[in-house]
C-alpha positions as a LaTeX table, in Angstrom:
\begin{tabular}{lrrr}
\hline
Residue & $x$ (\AA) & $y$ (\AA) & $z$ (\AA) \\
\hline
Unk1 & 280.78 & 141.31 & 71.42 \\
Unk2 & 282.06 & 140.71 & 68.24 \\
Unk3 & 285.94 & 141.65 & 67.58 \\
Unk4 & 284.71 & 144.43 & 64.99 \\
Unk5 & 282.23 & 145.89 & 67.05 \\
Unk6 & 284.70 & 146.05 & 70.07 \\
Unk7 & 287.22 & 147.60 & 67.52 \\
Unk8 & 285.12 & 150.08 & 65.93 \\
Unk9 & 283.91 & 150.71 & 69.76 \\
Unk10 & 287.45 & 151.59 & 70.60 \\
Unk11 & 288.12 & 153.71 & 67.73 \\
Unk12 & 284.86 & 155.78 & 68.50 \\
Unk13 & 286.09 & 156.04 & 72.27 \\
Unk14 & 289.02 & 156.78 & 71.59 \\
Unk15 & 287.93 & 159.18 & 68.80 \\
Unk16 & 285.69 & 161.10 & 71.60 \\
Unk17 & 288.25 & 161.69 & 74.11 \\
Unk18 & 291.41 & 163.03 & 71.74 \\
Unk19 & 288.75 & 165.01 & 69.54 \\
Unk20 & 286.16 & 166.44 & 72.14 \\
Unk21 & 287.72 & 165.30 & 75.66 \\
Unk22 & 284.47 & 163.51 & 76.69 \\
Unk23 & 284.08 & 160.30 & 77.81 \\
Unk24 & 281.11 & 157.74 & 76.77 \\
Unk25 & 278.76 & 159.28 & 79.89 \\
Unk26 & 278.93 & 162.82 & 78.45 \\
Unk27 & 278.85 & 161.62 & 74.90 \\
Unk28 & 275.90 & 163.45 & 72.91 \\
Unk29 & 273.59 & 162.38 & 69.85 \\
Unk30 & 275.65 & 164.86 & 67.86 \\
Unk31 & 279.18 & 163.27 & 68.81 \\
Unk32 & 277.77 & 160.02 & 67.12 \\
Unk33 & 275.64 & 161.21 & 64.26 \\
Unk34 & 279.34 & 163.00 & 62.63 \\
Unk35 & 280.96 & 159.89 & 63.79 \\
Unk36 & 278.56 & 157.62 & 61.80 \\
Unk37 & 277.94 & 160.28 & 58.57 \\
Unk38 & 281.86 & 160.76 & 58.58 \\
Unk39 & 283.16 & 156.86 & 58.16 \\
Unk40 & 282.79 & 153.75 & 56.26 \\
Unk41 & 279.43 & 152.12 & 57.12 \\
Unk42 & 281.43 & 149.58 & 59.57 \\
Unk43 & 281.53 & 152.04 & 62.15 \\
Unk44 & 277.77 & 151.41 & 62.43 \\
Unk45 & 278.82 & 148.24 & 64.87 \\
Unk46 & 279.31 & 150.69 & 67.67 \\
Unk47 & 275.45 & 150.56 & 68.02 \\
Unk48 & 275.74 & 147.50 & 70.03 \\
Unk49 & 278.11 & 149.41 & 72.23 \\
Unk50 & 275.39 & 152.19 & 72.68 \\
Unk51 & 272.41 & 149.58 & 72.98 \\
Unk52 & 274.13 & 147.84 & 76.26 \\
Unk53 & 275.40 & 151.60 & 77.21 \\
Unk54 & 271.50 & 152.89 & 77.50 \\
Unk55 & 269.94 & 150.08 & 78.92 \\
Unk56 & 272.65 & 150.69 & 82.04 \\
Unk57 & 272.30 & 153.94 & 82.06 \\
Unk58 & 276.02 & 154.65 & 81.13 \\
Unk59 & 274.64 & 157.16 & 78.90 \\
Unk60 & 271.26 & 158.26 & 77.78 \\
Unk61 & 269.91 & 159.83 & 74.81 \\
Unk62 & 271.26 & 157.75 & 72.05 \\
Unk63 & 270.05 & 156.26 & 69.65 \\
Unk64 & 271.59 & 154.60 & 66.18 \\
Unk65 & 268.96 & 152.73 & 64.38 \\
Unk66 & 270.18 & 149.48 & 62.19 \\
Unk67 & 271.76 & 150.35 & 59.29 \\
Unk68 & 270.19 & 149.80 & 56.37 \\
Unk69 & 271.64 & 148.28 & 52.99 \\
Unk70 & 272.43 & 151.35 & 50.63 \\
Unk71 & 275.10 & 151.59 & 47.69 \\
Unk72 & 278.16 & 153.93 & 48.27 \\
Unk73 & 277.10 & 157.68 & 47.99 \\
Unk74 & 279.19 & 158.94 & 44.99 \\
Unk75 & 279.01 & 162.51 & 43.16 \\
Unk76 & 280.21 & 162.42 & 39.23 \\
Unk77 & 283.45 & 163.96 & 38.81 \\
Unk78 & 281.62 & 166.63 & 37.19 \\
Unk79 & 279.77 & 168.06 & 40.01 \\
Unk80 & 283.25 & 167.81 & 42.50 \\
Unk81 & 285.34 & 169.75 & 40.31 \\
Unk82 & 282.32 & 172.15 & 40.04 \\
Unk83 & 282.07 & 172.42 & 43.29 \\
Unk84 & 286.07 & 172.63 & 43.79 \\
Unk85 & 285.93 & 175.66 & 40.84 \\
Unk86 & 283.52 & 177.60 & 42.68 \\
Unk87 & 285.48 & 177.05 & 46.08 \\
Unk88 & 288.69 & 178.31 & 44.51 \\
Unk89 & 287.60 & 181.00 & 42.64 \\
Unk90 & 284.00 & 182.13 & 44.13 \\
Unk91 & 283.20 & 183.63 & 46.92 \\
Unk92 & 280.86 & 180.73 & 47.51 \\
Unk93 & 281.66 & 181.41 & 51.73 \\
Unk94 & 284.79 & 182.51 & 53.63 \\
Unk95 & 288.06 & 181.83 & 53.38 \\
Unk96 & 288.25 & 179.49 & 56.15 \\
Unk97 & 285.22 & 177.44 & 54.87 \\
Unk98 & 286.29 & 177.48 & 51.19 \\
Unk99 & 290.48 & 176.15 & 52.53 \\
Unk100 & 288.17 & 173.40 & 54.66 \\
Unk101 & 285.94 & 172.09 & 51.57 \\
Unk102 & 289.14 & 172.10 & 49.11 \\
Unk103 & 290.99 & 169.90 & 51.93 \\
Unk104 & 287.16 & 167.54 & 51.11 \\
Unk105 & 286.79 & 167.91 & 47.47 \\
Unk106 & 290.61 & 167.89 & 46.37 \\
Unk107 & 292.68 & 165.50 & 48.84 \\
Unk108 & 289.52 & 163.24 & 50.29 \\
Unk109 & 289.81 & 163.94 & 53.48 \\
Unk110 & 287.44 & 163.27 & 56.26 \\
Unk111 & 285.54 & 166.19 & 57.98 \\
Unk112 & 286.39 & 164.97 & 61.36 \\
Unk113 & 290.17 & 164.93 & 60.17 \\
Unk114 & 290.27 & 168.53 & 58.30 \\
Unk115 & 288.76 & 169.82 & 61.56 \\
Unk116 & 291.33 & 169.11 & 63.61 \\
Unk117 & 294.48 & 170.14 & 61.30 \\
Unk118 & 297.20 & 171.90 & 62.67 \\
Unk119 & 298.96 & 174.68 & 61.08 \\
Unk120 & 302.51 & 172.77 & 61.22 \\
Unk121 & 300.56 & 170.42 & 58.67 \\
Unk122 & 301.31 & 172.60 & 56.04 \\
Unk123 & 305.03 & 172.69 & 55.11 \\
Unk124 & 306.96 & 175.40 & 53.11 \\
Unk125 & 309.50 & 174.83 & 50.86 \\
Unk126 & 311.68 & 176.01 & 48.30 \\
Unk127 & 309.16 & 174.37 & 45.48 \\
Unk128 & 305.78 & 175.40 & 47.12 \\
Unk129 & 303.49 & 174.25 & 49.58 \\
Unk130 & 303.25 & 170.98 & 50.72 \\
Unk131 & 300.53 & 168.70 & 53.34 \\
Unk132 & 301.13 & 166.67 & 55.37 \\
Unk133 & 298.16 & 164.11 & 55.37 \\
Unk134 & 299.70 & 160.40 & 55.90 \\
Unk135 & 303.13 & 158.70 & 55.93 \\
Unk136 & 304.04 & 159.09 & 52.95 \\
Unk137 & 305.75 & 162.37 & 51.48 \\
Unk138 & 303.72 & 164.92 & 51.70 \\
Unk139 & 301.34 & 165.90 & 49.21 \\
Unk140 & 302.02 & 168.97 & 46.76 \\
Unk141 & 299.49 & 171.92 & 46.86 \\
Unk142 & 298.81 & 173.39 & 43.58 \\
Unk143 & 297.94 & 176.93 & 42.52 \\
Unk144 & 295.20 & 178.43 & 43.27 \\
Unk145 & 294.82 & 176.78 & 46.39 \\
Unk146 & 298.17 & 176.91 & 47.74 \\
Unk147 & 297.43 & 181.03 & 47.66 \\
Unk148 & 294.26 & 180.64 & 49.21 \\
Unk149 & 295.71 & 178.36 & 51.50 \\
Unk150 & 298.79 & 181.05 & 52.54 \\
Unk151 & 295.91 & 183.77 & 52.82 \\
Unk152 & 294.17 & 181.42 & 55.10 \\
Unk153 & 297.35 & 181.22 & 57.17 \\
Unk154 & 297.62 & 184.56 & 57.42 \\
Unk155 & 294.37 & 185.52 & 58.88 \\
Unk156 & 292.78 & 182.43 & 60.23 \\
Unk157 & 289.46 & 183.45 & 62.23 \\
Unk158 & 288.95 & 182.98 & 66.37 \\
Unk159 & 293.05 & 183.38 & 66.93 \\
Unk160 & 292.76 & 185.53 & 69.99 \\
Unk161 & 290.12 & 183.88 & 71.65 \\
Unk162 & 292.58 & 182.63 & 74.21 \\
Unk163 & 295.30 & 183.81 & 76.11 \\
Unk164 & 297.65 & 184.09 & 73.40 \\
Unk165 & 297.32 & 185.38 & 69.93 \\
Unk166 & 298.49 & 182.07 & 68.46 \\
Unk167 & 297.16 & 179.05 & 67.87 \\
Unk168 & 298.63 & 175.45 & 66.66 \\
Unk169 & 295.19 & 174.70 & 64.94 \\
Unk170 & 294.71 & 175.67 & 61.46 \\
Unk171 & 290.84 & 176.28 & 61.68 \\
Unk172 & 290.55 & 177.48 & 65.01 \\
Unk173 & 287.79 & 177.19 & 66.88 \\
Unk174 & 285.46 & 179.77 & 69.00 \\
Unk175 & 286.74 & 177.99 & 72.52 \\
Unk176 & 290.02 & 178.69 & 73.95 \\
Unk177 & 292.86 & 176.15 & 72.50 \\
Unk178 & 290.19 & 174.51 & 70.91 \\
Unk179 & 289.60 & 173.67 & 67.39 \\
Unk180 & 286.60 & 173.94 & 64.92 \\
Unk181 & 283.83 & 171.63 & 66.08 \\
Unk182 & 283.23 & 168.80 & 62.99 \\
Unk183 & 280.47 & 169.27 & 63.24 \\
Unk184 & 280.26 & 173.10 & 62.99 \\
Unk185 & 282.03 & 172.08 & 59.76 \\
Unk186 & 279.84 & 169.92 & 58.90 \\
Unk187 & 276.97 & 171.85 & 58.68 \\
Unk188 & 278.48 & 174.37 & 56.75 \\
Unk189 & 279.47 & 172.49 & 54.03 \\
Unk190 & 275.91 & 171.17 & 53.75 \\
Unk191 & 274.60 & 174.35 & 53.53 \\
Unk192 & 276.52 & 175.61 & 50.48 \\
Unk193 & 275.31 & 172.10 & 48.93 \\
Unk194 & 278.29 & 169.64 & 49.20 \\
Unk195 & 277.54 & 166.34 & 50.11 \\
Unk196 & 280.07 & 165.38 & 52.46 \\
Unk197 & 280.39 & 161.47 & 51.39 \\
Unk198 & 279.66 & 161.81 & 47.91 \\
Unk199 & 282.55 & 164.69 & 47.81 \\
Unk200 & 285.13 & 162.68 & 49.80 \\
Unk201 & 284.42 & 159.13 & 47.50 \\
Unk202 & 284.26 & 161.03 & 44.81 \\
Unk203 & 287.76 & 162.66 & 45.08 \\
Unk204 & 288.77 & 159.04 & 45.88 \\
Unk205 & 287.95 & 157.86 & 43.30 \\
Unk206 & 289.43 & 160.70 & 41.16 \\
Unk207 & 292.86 & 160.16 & 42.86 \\
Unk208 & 292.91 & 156.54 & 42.27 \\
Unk209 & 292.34 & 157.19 & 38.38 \\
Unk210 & 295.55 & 159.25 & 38.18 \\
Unk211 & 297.72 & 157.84 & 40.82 \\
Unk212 & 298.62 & 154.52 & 41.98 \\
Unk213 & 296.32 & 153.43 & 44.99 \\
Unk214 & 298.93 & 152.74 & 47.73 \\
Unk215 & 300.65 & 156.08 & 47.10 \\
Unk216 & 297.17 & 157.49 & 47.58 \\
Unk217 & 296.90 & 155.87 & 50.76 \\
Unk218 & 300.43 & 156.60 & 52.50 \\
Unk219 & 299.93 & 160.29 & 51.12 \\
Unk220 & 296.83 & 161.00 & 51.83 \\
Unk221 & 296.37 & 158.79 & 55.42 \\
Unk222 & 294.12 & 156.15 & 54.28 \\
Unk223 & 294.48 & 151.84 & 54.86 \\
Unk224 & 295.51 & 150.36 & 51.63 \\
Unk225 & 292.45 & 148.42 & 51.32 \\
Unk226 & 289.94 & 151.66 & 51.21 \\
Unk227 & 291.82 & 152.83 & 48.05 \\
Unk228 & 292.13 & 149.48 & 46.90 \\
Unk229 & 288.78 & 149.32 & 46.95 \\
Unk230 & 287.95 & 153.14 & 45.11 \\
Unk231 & 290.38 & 151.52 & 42.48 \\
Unk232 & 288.83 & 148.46 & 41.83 \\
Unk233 & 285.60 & 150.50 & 41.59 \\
Unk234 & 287.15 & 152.71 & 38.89 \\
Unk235 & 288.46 & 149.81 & 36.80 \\
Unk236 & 292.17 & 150.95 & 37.91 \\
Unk237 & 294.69 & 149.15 & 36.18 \\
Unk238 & 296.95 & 150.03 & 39.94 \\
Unk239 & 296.46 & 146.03 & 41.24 \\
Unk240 & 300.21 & 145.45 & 40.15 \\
Unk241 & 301.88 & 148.25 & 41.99 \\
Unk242 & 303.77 & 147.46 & 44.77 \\
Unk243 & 303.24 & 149.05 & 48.02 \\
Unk244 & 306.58 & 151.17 & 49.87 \\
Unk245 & 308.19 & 148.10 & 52.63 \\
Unk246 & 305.62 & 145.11 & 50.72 \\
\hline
\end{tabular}
């Protein structure tokens, strides 16, 4: 097997166990659908994996077809700070699902990744809210969000659905200890009309425009080269900045 499909193989794995605690025989279509609709199209070379995993019956019950050439989903930057107005100021869905698509529309982040936030990820200080997202200092929260956000903390949903009334996840989830399903997420997001992909390139993109694209990346959580790439998409003049330790 190639060494990128036994790396994007691991990642998946490994993805599995710290995110769901399964391992690859109780692994379900659903586990890989938000794993594939989630990424950059290279994690599509775990369907190798899942080919040899089926035929020996490691697994059963999944299938990933071959991926097919398509260009980058992308919504204008228009329609994501639409979609971030009515999330901030509408009552487009609850407060827990409106704190989850801002984390999307306004600081890129991945589904899988917002899911599984914890509340120490948000930091108070004497200047306002910050996130903790990557290595790099963490990322300011601006008004109205960082109110919504505070609300959020306040009165998260599902927090005494264990043993305890508290919780170290910041969208909880309906099992004990356990946090929001991605895909539960997912879905939800979908249903109030956000494309998932096009939202998180788009914001990418945005970023890149106003901020150098290595700062994006060490604040934000993402490899150089993916907002490398948004930037040289955008026509960002960024290619000169140096990155922190380069």
């Amino acid at each position: 097997m190639p060494s990128r499909k036994i790396t994007e193989t691991i990642k998946f794995l490994t993805w599995l166990k710290t995110t769901h605690g399964r391992a690859v025989a109780s692994c379900v279509q659903a586990d890989v659908d938000a794993w594939l609709a989630d990424g950059p199209t290279t994690r599509h070379a775990i369907r190798t994996f899942f080919v040899w995993a089926v035929r020996n019956r490691t697994c059963t019950n999944i299938a990933i077809g071959h991926r097919q050439a398509r260009t980058v989903p992308l919504l204008s930057q228009d329609q994501r700070l639409s979609m971030l107005k009515a999330c901030l100021t509408d009552d487009v869905d609850t407060l827990a699902y409106r704190v989850a698509a801002t984390f999307l529309l306004l600081y890129a982040q991945p589904v899988v990744k917002i899911a599984a936030m914890k509340s120490t990820d948000v930091i108070i200080t004497p200047d306002g809210l910050r996130l903790s997202l990557g290595e790099g200092d963490p990322a300011p929260v601006p008004e109205p969000f960082a109110s919504l956000l505070t609300q959020h903390l306040a009165s998260r949903p599902n927090m005494r659905t264990g043993s305890s009334t508290g919780s170290e996840w910041l969208f909880p989830g309906y099992r004990p200890g356990q946090h929001i399903h991605p895909n539960t997420l997912m879905e939800r997001l979908r249903e109030v009309g956000i494309n998932v992909r096009g939202a998180r390139n788009a914001s990418l993109r945005g970023l890149v425009a106003e901020v150098p694209a290595p700062l994006v990346a060490e604040m934000l959580g993402y490899s150089y080269q993916v907002t490398q790439k948004h930037a040289t998409a955008a026509a960002d003049p960024w290619s000169r900045y140096a990155p922190r330790g380069h």
